[in-house]
C-alpha positions in Angstrom: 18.8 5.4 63.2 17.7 5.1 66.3 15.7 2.1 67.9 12.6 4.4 67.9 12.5 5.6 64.7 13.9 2.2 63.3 10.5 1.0 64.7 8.1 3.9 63.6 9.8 3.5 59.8 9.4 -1.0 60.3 5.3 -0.4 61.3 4.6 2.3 59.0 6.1 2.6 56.2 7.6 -0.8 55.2 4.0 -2.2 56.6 2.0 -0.1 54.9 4.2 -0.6 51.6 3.8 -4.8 52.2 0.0 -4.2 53.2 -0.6 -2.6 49.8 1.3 -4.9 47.7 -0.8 -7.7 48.8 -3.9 -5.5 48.6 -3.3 -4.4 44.9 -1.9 -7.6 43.7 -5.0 -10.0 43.3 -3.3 -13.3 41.8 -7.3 -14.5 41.3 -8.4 -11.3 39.5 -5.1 -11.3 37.3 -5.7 -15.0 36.5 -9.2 -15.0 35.7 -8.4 -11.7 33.3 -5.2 -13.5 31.4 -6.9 -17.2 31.2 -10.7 -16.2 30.5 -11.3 -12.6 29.5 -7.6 -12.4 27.3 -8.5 -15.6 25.9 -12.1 -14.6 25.3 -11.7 -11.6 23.4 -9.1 -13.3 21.3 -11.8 -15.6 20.1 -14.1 -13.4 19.4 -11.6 -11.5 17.4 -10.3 -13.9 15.2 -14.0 -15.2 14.5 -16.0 -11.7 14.0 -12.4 -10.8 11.8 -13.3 -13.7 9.6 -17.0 -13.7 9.1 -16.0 -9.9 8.1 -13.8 -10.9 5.7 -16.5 -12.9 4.2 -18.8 -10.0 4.0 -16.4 -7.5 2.6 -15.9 -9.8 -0.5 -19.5 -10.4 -1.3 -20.4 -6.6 -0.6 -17.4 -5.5 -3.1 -17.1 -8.1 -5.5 -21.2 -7.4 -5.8 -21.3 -4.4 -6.3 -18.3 -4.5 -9.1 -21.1 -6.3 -10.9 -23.9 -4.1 -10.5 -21.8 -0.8 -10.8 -21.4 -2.1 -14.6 -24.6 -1.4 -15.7 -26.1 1.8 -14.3 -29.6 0.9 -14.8 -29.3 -2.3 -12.7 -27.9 -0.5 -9.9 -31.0 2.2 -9.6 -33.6 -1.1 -10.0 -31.5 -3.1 -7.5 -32.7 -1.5 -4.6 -36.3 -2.0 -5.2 -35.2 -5.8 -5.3 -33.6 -6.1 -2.0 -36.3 -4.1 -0.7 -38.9 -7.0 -1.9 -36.4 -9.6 0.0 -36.2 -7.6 2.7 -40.0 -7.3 3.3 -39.9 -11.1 3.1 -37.1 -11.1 5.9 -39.5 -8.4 8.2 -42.2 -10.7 8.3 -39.5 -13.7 9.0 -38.2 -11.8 12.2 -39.1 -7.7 12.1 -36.1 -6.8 14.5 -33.5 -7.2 11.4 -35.0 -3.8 10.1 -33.3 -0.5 10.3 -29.8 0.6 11.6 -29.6 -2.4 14.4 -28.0 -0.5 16.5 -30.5 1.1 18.2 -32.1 -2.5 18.7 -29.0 -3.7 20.0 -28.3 -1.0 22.8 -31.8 -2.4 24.1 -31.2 -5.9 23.7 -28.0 -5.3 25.7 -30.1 -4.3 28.7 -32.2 -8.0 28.6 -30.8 -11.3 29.9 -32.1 -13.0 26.6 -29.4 -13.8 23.8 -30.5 -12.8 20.0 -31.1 -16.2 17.8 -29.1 -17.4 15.1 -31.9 -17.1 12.5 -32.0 -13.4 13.4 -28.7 -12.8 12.9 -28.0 -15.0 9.9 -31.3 -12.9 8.3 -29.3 -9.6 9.6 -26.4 -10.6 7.6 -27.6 -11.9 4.3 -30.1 -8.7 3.9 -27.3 -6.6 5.1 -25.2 -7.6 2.3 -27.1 -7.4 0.0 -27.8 -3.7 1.0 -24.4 -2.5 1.1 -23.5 -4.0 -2.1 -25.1 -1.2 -4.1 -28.1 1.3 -4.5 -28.5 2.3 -1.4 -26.8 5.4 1.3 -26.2 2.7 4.6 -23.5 2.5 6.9 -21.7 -0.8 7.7 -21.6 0.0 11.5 -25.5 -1.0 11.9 -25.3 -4.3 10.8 -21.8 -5.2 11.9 -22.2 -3.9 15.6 -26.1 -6.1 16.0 -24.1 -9.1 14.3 -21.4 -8.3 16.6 -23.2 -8.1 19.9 -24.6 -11.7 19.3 -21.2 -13.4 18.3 -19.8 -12.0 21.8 -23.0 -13.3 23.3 -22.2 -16.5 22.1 -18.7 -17.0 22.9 -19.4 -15.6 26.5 -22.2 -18.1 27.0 -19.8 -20.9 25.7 -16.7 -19.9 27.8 -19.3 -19.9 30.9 -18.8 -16.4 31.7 -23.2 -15.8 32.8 -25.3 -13.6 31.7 -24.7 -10.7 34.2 -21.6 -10.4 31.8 -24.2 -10.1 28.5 -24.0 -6.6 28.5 -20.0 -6.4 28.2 -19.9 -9.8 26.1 -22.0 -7.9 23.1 -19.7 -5.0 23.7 -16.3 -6.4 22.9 -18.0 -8.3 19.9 -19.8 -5.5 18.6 -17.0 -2.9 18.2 -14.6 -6.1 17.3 -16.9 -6.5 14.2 -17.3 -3.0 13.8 -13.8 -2.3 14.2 -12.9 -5.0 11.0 -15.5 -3.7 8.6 -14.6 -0.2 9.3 -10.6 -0.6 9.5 -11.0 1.5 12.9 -10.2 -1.0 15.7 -9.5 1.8 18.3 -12.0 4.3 17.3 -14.7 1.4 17.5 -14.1 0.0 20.6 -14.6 3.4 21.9 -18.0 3.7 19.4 -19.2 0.6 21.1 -18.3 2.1 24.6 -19.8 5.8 24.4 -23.2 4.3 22.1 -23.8 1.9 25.4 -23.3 4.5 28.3 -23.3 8.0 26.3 -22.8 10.9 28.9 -20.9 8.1 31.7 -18.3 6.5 29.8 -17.3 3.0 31.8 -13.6 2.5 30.4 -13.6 -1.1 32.5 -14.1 -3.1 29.5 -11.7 -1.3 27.3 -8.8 -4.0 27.6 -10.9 -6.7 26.2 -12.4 -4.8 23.9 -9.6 -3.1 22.4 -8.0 -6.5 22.2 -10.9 -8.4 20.1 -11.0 -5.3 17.9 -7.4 -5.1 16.9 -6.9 -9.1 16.7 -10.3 -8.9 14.4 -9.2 -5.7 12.3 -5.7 -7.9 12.0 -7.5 -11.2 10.6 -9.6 -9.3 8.4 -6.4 -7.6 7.1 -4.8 -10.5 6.4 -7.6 -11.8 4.2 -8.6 -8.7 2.6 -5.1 -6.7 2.8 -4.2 -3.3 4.7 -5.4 0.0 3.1 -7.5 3.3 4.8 -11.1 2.8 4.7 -11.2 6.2 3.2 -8.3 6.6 0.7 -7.1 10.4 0.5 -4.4 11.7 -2.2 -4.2 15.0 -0.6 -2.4 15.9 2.6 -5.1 18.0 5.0 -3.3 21.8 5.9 -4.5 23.6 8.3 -3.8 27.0 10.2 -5.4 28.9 13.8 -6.9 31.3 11.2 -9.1 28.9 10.2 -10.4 27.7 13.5 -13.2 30.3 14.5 -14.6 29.0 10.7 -14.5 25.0 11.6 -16.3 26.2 14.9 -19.3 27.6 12.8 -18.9 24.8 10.6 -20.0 22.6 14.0 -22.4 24.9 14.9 -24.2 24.4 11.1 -23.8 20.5 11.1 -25.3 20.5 14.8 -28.4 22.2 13.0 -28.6 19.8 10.6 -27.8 16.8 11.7 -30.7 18.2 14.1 -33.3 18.6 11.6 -31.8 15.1 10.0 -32.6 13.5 13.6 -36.2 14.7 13.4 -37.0 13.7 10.3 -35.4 10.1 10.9 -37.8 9.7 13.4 -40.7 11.0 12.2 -40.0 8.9 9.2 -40.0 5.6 11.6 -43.2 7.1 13.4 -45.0 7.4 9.7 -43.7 3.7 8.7 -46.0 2.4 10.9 -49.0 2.8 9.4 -47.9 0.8 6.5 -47.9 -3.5 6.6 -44.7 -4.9 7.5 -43.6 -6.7 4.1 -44.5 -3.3 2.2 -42.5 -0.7 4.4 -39.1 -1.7 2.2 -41.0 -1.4 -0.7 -42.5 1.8 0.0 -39.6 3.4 1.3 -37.4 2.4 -1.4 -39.9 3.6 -3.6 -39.5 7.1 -2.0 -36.2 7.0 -2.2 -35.4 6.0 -6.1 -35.6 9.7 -7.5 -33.3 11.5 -5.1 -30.7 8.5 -5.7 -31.4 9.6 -9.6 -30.7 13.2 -9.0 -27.6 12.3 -7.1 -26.6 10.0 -10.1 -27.8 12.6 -12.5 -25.5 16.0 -10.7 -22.3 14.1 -9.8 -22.7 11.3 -13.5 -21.4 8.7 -11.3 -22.3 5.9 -9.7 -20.0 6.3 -6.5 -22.8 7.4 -4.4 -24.7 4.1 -5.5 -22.0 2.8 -4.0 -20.4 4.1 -1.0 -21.3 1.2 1.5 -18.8 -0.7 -1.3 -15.6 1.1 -1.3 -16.5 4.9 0.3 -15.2 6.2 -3.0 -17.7 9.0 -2.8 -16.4 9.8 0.4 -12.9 10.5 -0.8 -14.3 12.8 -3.5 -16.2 14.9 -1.4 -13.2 15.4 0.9 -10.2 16.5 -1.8 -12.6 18.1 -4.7 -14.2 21.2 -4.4 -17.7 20.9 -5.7 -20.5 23.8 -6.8 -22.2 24.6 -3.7 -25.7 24.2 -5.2 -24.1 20.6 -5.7 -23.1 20.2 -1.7 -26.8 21.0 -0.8 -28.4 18.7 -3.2 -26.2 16.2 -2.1 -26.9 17.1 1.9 -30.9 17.3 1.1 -30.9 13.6 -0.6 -28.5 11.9 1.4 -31.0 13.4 4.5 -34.7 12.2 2.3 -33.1 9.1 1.5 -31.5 7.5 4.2 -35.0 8.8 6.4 -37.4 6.8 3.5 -34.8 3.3 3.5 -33.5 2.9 6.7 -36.1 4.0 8.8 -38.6 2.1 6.8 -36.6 -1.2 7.0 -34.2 -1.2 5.1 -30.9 -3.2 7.1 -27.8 -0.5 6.8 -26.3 1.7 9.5 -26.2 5.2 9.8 -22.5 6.1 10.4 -21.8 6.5 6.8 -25.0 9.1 5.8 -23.1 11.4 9.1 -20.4 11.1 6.9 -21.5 12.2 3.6 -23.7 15.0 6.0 -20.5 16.2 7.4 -18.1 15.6 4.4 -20.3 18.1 1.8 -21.0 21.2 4.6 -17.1 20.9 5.1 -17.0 21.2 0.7 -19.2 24.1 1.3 -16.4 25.6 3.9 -13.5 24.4 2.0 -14.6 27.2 -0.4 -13.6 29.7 1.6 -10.2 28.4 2.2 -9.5 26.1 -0.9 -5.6 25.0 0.4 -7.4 23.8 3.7 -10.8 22.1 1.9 -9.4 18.7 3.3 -9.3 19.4 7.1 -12.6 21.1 6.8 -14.3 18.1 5.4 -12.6 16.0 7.9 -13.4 18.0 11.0 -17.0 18.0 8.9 -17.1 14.4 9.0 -16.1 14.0 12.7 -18.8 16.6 13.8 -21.8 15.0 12.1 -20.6 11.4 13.6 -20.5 13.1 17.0 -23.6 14.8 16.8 -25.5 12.1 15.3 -24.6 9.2 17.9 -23.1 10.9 20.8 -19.5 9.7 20.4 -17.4 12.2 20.3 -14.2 10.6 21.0 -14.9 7.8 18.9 -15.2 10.5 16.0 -12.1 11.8 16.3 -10.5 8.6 16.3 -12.6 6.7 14.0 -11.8 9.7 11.1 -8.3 9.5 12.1 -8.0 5.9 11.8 -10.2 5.4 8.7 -8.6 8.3 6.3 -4.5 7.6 8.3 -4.5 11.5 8.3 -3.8 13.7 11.2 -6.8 16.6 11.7 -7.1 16.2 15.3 -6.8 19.7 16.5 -8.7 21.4 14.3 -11.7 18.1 14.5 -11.8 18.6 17.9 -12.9 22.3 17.5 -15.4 21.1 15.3 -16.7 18.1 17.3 -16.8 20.0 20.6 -18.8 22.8 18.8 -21.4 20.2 17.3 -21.4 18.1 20.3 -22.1 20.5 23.3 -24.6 22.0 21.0 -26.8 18.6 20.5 -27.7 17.7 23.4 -31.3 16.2 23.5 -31.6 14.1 20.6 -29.7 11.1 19.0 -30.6 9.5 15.9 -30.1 6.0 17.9 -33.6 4.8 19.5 -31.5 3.1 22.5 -30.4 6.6 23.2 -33.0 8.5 23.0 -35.1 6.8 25.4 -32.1 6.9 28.3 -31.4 10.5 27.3 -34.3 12.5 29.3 -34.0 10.3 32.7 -29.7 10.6 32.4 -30.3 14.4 32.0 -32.7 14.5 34.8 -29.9 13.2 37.1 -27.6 15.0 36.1 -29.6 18.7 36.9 -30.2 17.2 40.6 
C-alpha cells in the first residue's frame, strides 16, 4: 500500500470508523438508561405485579362466593352500583372504562391522587368479581398510569417524563392482570399515539410488564388467561371467509361504538349518585336472558376467570344464541359502563368478536377455533385501535398460534374503522391526526 493510499484509508475510513464509535457510544445516555430507567421500570414491576396479585384473589375468591347462589349474583350488581354512586359523588373521574380518562390525564402535568385511585380500585373489584360484562384493562391501566407517576416523581425523573412514566405502569399493570406482558406494553403504546406509534419507550415498558406479569405469577401461578382444550386448524380456503368475518365485526363494533357514546351523552341528564343505579337497572334483564339461553352463570362471571370466553371459542352454539349474546353484551356493557359503572372494555370486544366468529365457525366446524380467535382479535382492534396489540394480546392470553389467519381478520376490521374508537381520549385526537395526515 502505498504512502498515498495508506493516508486516504488512515483519514477516511479508520477516522470515520473512530468518529462514529465515539458518536454512537454515549457512556451518559447508557448510564442514565441502566441506573435510572432499568431500575425504574423494575420497580414499578414488581409493585403493580403485587397490588395485582392482590386484586386477582379478591376478584376470584369473590366471585366463587357469589357464583353459588344464582340469585345473589343477578342482585349484586344493583349493590355495587349503589356503592358506586357513593364513590361518583366522592371523585366522578373513577366512572367508566378509565381509560379514556387516563389517555387525557397523560397529556396534563398534574399527577392523579391516591384517594382516586384507591376509590378506582376498591369499586373496580368489586365490579369484576361478578354480575357484570367489564374488562380488567380499564381499571388496571388508570391504576397503572398513577403507580408509574408515582415512582417517576420519587426517582426524580420530572414531569416532562409523566406521559412515558403512566405508560410503562399502565401496560405493567395491564400486562399482570391480563397474563399479556408483551401484547400490553404494545396496548399501552398504540392507545397513547394510535395512528404514530413511538416505539422509544418500549424497553422500559416491556421490562416493568414482564418483571410484573412474573411477580404476579409467582403469587397467583402460571396458566393462559383464556384456557383452550382445542387446538385452532386452519387452511387458505378459509381466509377470504375470516376477511368477511372483519368486515362484519367492523360493522358492529361500529354500531357498538355509537351506541356507547350515545349512551354516555344520555347519562348526563341523570344526577351523579343515580347514573349506576339507573344503568344497572337497564342492564339487569338482558344479563337474565343471557343467564336464562346459555343456564350458566359464566357470563355473570367472565371479568372472574373468562370461562365464558373459552366456551364461546371451542363450542359451537345455535346462531339465534350468538346474536342474543352479541345484542346483550352490546345493551349492557352501553347501560353499566357508560353510566359509571368502573370496568374496562377490552373484554365485551371479546365476547363481540368471540360469538360472530361462533356464527362463522358454522360454516367450517374443524376450523370454529381460529375463527373465533381471529373474531376476538378483530373486535379488540377495531374497538381501540391496536391492532398489533390484538394479535399479540390473543396470542399471549389463549398460548395458541392463529397469527396468520388474525391478521387477515384484524387488517380487514381495522382499515375499515377508521373514524371512531370507543376510547374518549381517542376520539377527540382522531379528526385533527386525520386532518394531518390528508395535507
Amino acid at each position: 500500500m502505498n504512502r498515498e493510499r495508506w493516508k486516504f484509508f488512515k483519514d477516511y475510513v479508520i477516522g470515520c470508523g473512530k468518529t462514529n464509535l465515539i458518536h454512537r457510544f454515549d457512556l451518559t445516555t447508557i448510564s442514565v438508561f441502566f441506573g435510572r430507567w432499568i431500575p425504574f421500570a423494575f420497580a414499578v414491576g414488581i409493585t403493580t405485579g403485587t397490588i395485582a396479585s392482590f386484586m386477582d384473589v379478591l376478584i376470584v375468591n369473590f366471585n366463587h362466593l357469589l357464583s353459588q347462589n344464582v340469585p345473589l349474583i343477578l342482585l349484586y350488581p344493583l349493590l355495587v352500583s349503589v356503592l358506586v354512586g357513593y364513590a361518583l359523588t366522592v371523585d366522578p373521574v373513577i366512572g367508566g372504562p378509565g381509560i379514556g380518562y387516563a389517555i387525557l390525564h397523560l397529556k396534563t402535568k398534574s399527577y392523579l391522587k391516591a384517594k382516586t385511585v384507591l376509590l378506582k380500585l376498591i369499586t373496580s373489584t368489586f365490579t369484576l368479581s361478578g354480575g357484570f360484562i367489564a374488562g380488567r384493562e380499564g381499571p388496571s391501566f388508570f391504576i397503572g398510569v398513577a403507580i408509574g407517576e408515582w415512582f417517576g416523581r420519587a426517582y426524580g425523573l420530572g414531569k416532562r417524563y409523566k406521559q412515558l412514566l403512566g405508560l410503562i405502569g399502565g401496560g405493567a399493570f395491564t400486562g399482570a392482570l391480563l397474563k399479556a406482558p408483551l401484547g400490553s406494553a404494545i396496548f399501552a403504546m398504540e392507545l397513547e399515539e394510535m395512528y404514530n406509534l413511538d416505539y422509544r419507550p418500549f424497553v422500559p415498558m416491556i421490562i416493568a410488564s414482564i418483571v410484573s406479569y412474573l411477580t404476579f405469577s409467582f403469587f397467583r401461578g402460571e396458566s393462559a388467561f383464556i384456557h383452550l382444550s382445542k387446538t385452532p386448524e386452519w387452511n387458505l380456503q378459509t381466509i377470504p371467509y375470516i376477511v368477511v368475518m372483519g368486515l362484519v365485526i367492523s360493522l358492529i363494533i361500529y354500531v357498538y361504538t355509537f351506541i356507547y357514546h350515545t349512551s354516555v351523552c344520555i347519562s348526563k341528564f341523570f344526577d351523579t349518585r343515580n347514573r349506576p343505579i339507573i344503568g344497572t337497572a337497564i342492564a339487569l334483564p338482558f344479563l337474565l336472558i343471557l343467564y336464562l339461553i346459555t343456564h350458566d352463570v359464566d357470563f355473570l362471571s367472565a371479568p372472574a376467570h373468562m370461562g365464558v370466553v373459552s366456551k364461546l371459542a371451542q363450542n359451537l352454539f345455535p346462531v339465534w344464541v350468538d346474536i342474543i349474546i352479541i345484542v346483550c353484551v352490546l345493551l349492557v356493557t352501553s347501560s353499566t359502563l357508560s353510566f359509571g359503572i368502573p370496568g374496562g372494555l377490552v373484554l365485551p370486544n371479546l365476547l363481540i368478536g368471540a360469538a360472530v366468529g361462533n356464527i362463522f365457525g358454522h360454516l367450517f366446524s374443524s376450523e370454529m377455533v381460529t375463527f373465533t380467535l381471529a373474531g376476538m382479535g378483530a373486535a379488540l382492534a377495531a374497538g381501540a385501535k391496536t391492532p398489533l396489540a390484538a394479535i399479540v394480546m390473543i396470542t399471549e392470553m389463549t398460548h395458541a398460534d392463529v397469527v396468520i389467519p388474525m391478521t387477515a381478520a384484524i387488517i380487514t376490521s381495522y382499515a375499515t374503522s377508521f373514524g371512531f374508537s370507543l376510547y374518549l381520549g381517542q376520539e377527540i385526537r382522531l379528526k385533527p391526526m386525520m386532518m394531518r395526515k390528508r395535507e
